[in-house]
C-alpha positions as CSV (number, residue, x, y, z in Angstrom):
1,X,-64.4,-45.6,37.7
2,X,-62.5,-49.1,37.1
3,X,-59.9,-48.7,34.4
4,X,-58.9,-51.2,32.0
5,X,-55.2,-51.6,30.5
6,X,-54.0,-49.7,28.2
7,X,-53.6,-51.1,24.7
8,X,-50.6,-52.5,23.4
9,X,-49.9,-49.2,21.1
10,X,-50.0,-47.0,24.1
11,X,-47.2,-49.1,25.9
12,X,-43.9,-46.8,26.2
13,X,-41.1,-49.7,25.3
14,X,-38.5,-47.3,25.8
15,X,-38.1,-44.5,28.3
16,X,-37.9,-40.4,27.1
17,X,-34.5,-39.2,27.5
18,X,-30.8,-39.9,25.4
19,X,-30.9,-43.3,24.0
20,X,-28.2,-46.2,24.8
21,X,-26.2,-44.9,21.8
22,X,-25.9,-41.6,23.0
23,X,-25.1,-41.8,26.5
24,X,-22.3,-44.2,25.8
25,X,-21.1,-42.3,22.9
26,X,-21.3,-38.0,24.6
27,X,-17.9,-37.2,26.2
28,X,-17.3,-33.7,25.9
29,X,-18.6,-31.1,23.4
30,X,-16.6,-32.7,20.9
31,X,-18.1,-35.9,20.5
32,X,-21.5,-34.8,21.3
33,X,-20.8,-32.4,17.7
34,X,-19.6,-35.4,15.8
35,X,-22.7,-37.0,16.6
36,X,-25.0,-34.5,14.6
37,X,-22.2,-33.7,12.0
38,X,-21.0,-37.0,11.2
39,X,-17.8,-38.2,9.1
40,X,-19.6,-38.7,6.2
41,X,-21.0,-35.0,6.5
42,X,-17.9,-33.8,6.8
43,X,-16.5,-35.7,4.1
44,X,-19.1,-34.1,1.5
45,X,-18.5,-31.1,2.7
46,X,-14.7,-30.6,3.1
47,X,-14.9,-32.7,-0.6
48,X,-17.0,-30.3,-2.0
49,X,-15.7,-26.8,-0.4
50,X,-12.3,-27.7,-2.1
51,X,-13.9,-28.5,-5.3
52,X,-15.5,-25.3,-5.2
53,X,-12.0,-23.5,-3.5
54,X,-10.0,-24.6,-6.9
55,X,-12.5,-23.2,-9.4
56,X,-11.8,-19.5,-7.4
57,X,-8.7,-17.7,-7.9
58,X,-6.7,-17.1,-5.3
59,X,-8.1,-20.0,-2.9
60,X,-5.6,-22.0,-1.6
61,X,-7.4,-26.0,-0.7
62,X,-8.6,-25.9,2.7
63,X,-8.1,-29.1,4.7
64,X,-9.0,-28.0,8.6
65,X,-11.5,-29.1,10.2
66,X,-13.7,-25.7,10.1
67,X,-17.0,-27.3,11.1
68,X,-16.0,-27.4,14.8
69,X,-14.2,-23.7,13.7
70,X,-17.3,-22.0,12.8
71,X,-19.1,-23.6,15.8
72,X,-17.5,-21.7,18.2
73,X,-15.7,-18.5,19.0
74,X,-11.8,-19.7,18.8
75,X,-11.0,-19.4,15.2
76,X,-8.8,-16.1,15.7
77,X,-6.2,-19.0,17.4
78,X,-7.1,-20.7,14.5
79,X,-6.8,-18.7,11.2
80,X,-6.7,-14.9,10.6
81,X,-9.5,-12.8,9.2
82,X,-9.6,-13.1,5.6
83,X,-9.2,-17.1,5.9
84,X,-12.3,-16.8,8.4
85,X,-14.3,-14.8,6.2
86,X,-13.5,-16.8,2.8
87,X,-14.8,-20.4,4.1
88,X,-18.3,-19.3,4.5
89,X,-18.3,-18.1,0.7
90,X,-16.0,-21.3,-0.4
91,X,-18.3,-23.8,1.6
92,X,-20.5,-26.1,-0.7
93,X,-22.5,-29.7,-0.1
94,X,-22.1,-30.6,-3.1
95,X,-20.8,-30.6,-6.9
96,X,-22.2,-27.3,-8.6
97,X,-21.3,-28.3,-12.0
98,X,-23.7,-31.5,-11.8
99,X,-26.2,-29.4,-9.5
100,X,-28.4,-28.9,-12.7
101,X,-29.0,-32.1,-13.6
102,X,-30.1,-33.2,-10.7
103,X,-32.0,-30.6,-9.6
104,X,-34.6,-31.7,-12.3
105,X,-35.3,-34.7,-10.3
106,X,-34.9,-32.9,-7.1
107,X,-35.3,-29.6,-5.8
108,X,-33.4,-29.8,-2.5
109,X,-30.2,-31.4,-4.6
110,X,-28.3,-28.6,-3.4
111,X,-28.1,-30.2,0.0
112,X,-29.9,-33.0,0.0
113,X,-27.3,-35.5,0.6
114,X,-26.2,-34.0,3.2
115,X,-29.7,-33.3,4.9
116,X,-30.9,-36.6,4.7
117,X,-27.7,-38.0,6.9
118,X,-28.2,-35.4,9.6
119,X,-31.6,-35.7,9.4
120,X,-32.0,-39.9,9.8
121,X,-29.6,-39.3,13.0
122,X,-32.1,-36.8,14.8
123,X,-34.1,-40.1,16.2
124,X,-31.0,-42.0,17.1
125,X,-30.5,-39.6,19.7
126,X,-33.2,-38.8,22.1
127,X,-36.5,-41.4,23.0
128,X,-39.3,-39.0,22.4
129,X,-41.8,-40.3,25.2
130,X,-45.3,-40.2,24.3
131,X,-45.9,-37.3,23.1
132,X,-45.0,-35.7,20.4
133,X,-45.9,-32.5,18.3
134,X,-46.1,-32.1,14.3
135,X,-46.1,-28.8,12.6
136,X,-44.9,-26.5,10.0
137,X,-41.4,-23.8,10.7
138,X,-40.8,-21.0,8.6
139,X,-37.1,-20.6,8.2
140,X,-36.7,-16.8,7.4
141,X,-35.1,-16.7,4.1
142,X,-35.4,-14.1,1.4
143,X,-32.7,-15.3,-1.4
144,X,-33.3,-17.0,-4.3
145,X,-35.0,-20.8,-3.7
146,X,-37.5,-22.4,-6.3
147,X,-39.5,-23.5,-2.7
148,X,-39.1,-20.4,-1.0
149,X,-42.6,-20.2,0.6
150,X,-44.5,-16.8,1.3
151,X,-46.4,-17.3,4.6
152,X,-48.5,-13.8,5.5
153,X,-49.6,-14.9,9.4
154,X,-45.7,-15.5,9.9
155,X,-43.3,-13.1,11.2
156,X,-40.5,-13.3,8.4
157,X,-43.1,-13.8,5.9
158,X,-40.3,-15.3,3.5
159,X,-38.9,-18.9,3.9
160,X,-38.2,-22.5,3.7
161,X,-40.9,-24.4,5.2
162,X,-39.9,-27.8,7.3
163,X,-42.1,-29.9,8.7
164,X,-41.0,-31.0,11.9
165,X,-42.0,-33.6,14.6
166,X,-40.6,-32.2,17.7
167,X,-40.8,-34.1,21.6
168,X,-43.8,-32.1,23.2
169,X,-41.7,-32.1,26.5
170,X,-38.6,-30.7,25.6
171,X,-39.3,-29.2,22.1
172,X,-36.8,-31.7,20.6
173,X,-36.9,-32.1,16.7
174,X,-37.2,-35.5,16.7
175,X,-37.7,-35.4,12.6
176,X,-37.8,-33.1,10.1
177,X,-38.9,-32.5,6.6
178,X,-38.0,-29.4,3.8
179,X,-41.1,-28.6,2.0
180,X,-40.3,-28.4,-1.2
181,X,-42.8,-28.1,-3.0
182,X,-44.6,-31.4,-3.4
183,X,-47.1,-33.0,-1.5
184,X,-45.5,-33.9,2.2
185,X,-45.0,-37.5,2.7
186,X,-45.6,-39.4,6.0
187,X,-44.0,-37.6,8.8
188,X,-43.2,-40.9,10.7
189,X,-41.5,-44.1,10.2
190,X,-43.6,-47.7,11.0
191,X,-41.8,-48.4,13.7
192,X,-42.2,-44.7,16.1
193,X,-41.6,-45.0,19.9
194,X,-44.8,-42.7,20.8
195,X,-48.2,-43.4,21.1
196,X,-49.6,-39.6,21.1
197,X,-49.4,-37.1,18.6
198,X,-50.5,-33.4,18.4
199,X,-50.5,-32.7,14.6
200,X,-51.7,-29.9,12.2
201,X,-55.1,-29.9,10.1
202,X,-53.1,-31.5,7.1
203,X,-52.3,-34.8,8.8
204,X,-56.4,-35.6,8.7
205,X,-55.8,-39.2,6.4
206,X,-52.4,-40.2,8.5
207,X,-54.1,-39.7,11.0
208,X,-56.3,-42.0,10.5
209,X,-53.8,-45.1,9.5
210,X,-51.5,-44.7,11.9
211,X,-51.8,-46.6,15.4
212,X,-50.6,-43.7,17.1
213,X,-53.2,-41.9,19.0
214,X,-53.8,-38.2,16.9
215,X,-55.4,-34.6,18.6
216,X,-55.6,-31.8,15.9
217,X,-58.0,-29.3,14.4
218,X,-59.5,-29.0,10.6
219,X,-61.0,-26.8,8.2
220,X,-64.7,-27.0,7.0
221,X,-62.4,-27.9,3.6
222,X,-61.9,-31.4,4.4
223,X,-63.7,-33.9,2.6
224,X,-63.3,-36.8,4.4
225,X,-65.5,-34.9,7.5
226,X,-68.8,-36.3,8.1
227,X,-71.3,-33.9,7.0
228,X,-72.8,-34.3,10.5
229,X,-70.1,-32.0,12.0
230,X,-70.1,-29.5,9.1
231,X,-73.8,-28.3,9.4
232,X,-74.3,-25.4,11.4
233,X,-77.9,-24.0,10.6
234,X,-79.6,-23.9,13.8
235,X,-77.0,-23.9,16.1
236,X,-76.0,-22.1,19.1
237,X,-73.0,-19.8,19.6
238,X,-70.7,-22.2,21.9
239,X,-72.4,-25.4,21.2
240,X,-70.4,-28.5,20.7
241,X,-71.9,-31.7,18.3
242,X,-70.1,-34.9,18.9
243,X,-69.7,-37.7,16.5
244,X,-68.1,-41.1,16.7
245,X,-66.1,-42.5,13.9
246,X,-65.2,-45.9,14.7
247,X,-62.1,-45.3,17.1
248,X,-62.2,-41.5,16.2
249,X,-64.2,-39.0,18.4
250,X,-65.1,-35.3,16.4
251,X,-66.1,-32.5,18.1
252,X,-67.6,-29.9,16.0
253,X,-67.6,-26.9,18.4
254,X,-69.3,-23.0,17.5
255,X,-68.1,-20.2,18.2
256,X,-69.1,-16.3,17.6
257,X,-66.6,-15.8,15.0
258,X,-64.6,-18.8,14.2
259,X,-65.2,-22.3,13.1
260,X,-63.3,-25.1,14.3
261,X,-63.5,-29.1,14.1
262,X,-61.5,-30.9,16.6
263,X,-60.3,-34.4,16.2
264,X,-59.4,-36.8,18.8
265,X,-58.5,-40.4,19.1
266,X,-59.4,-42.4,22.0
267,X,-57.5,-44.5,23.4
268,X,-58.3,-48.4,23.4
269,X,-58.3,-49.7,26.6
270,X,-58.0,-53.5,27.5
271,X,-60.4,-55.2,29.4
């Protein structure tokens, strides 16, 4: 069977592994750190942990650098006991006097600032090749969160829910989203360096605008199904029903006790 070239979406313009920017900046464990945990990350959070360390008495202002401290296992060289136990209850990301106010705007003020800086630097370190994975994480959490999310097929039950676009080779997060609450807003930016995405039954309409090339299942629930796939009088156990939707292909496949819809782009080909 002759093959024709693949589109110009499919095309891989970079190759899957550590970018430019990475490999040039990793030079030990050090400098590999600073590149998750930036200076400005730091700076919020040393900034606000001493804030926080001159409204409690008895806290003297902390100025070492104990994100690489709590990192690893040398802090006895470090500090003694009681200093190593009194960061973690000291340590803040931001201003909790002002927290209030802009928690009405935003429920992930807390941290937010913070979040979205590590967050936007995921991509700038790894290519994801292409293929990629998007799907919901239950962080197990059981304290006190206006988005805490209850989740009964999960194994902690209790958490924060993130969104998150991982590499399907290496399981690399490649971007990630806190669910908090709200409607979840496009998982990817316009300009993504994969062509192939495996992607949950909620990602039906981005699915169909983006260029990228989308495999995922759905509910009976979704509305913007043909009603083609959804009928299932007088039809076999195990029986498939295709239908083609311009550049989309659905499978609507029975089985004995479940019901699933499968849907899969195919990829254009050049002549």
């Amino acid at each position: 069977m002759k093959k024709g070239r693949l589109a110009e979406s499919n095309m891989m313009k970079l190759p899957p592994g550590p970018t430019s920017y990475t490999i040039t900046k990793v030079i030990e464990i050090r400098s590999s750190f600073a590149l998750f945990i930036s200076s400005r990350i730091e700076k919020i959070i040393l900034q606000m942990t001493n804030v926080e360390g001159k409204r409690r008495p008895g806290n003297k202002l902390m100025r070492q650098n104990f994100l690489l401290i709590l990192a690893y296992s040398f802090w006895q060289v470090v500090m003694s006991l009681d200093n190593f136990q009194r960061i973690p209850r000291t340590i803040r990301f931001d201003d909790r006097e002002t927290r209030s106010h802009r928690r009405e705007k935003d429920s992930l003020a807390a941290i937010r600032d913070v979040w979205n800086d590590w967050a936007s630097r995921l991509p700038m370190m790894r290519n994801p090749g292409a293929y990629v994975t998007v799907d919901e994480r239950l962080i197990p959490f059981r304290s006190r969160c206006p988005f805490r999310q209850y989740m009964p097929k999960k194994t902690a039950k209790y958490g924060i829910k993130v969104w998150t676009l991982c590499v399907a080779k290496t399981s690399y997060a490649w971007n990630m989203q806190i669910y908090t609450g709200k409607r979840c807003v496009r998982y990817s930016c316009a300009a993504r360096p994969y062509s192939r995405v495996q992607r949950e039954q909620h990602y039906f309409n981005a699915a169909l605008q983006e260029e990228a090339h989308h495999t995922g299942y759905h509910k009976e629930k979704q509305v913007e199904l043909p009603q083609d796939v959804l009928a299932l009088r007088g039809r076999a156990s195990h029986s498939s029903k295709f239908v083609f939707i311009q550049e989309c292909t659905v499978v609507s496949y029975i089985s004995k006790m479940h019901r699933m819809v499968l849907l899969s782009t195919v990829p254009r080909m050049r002549s």
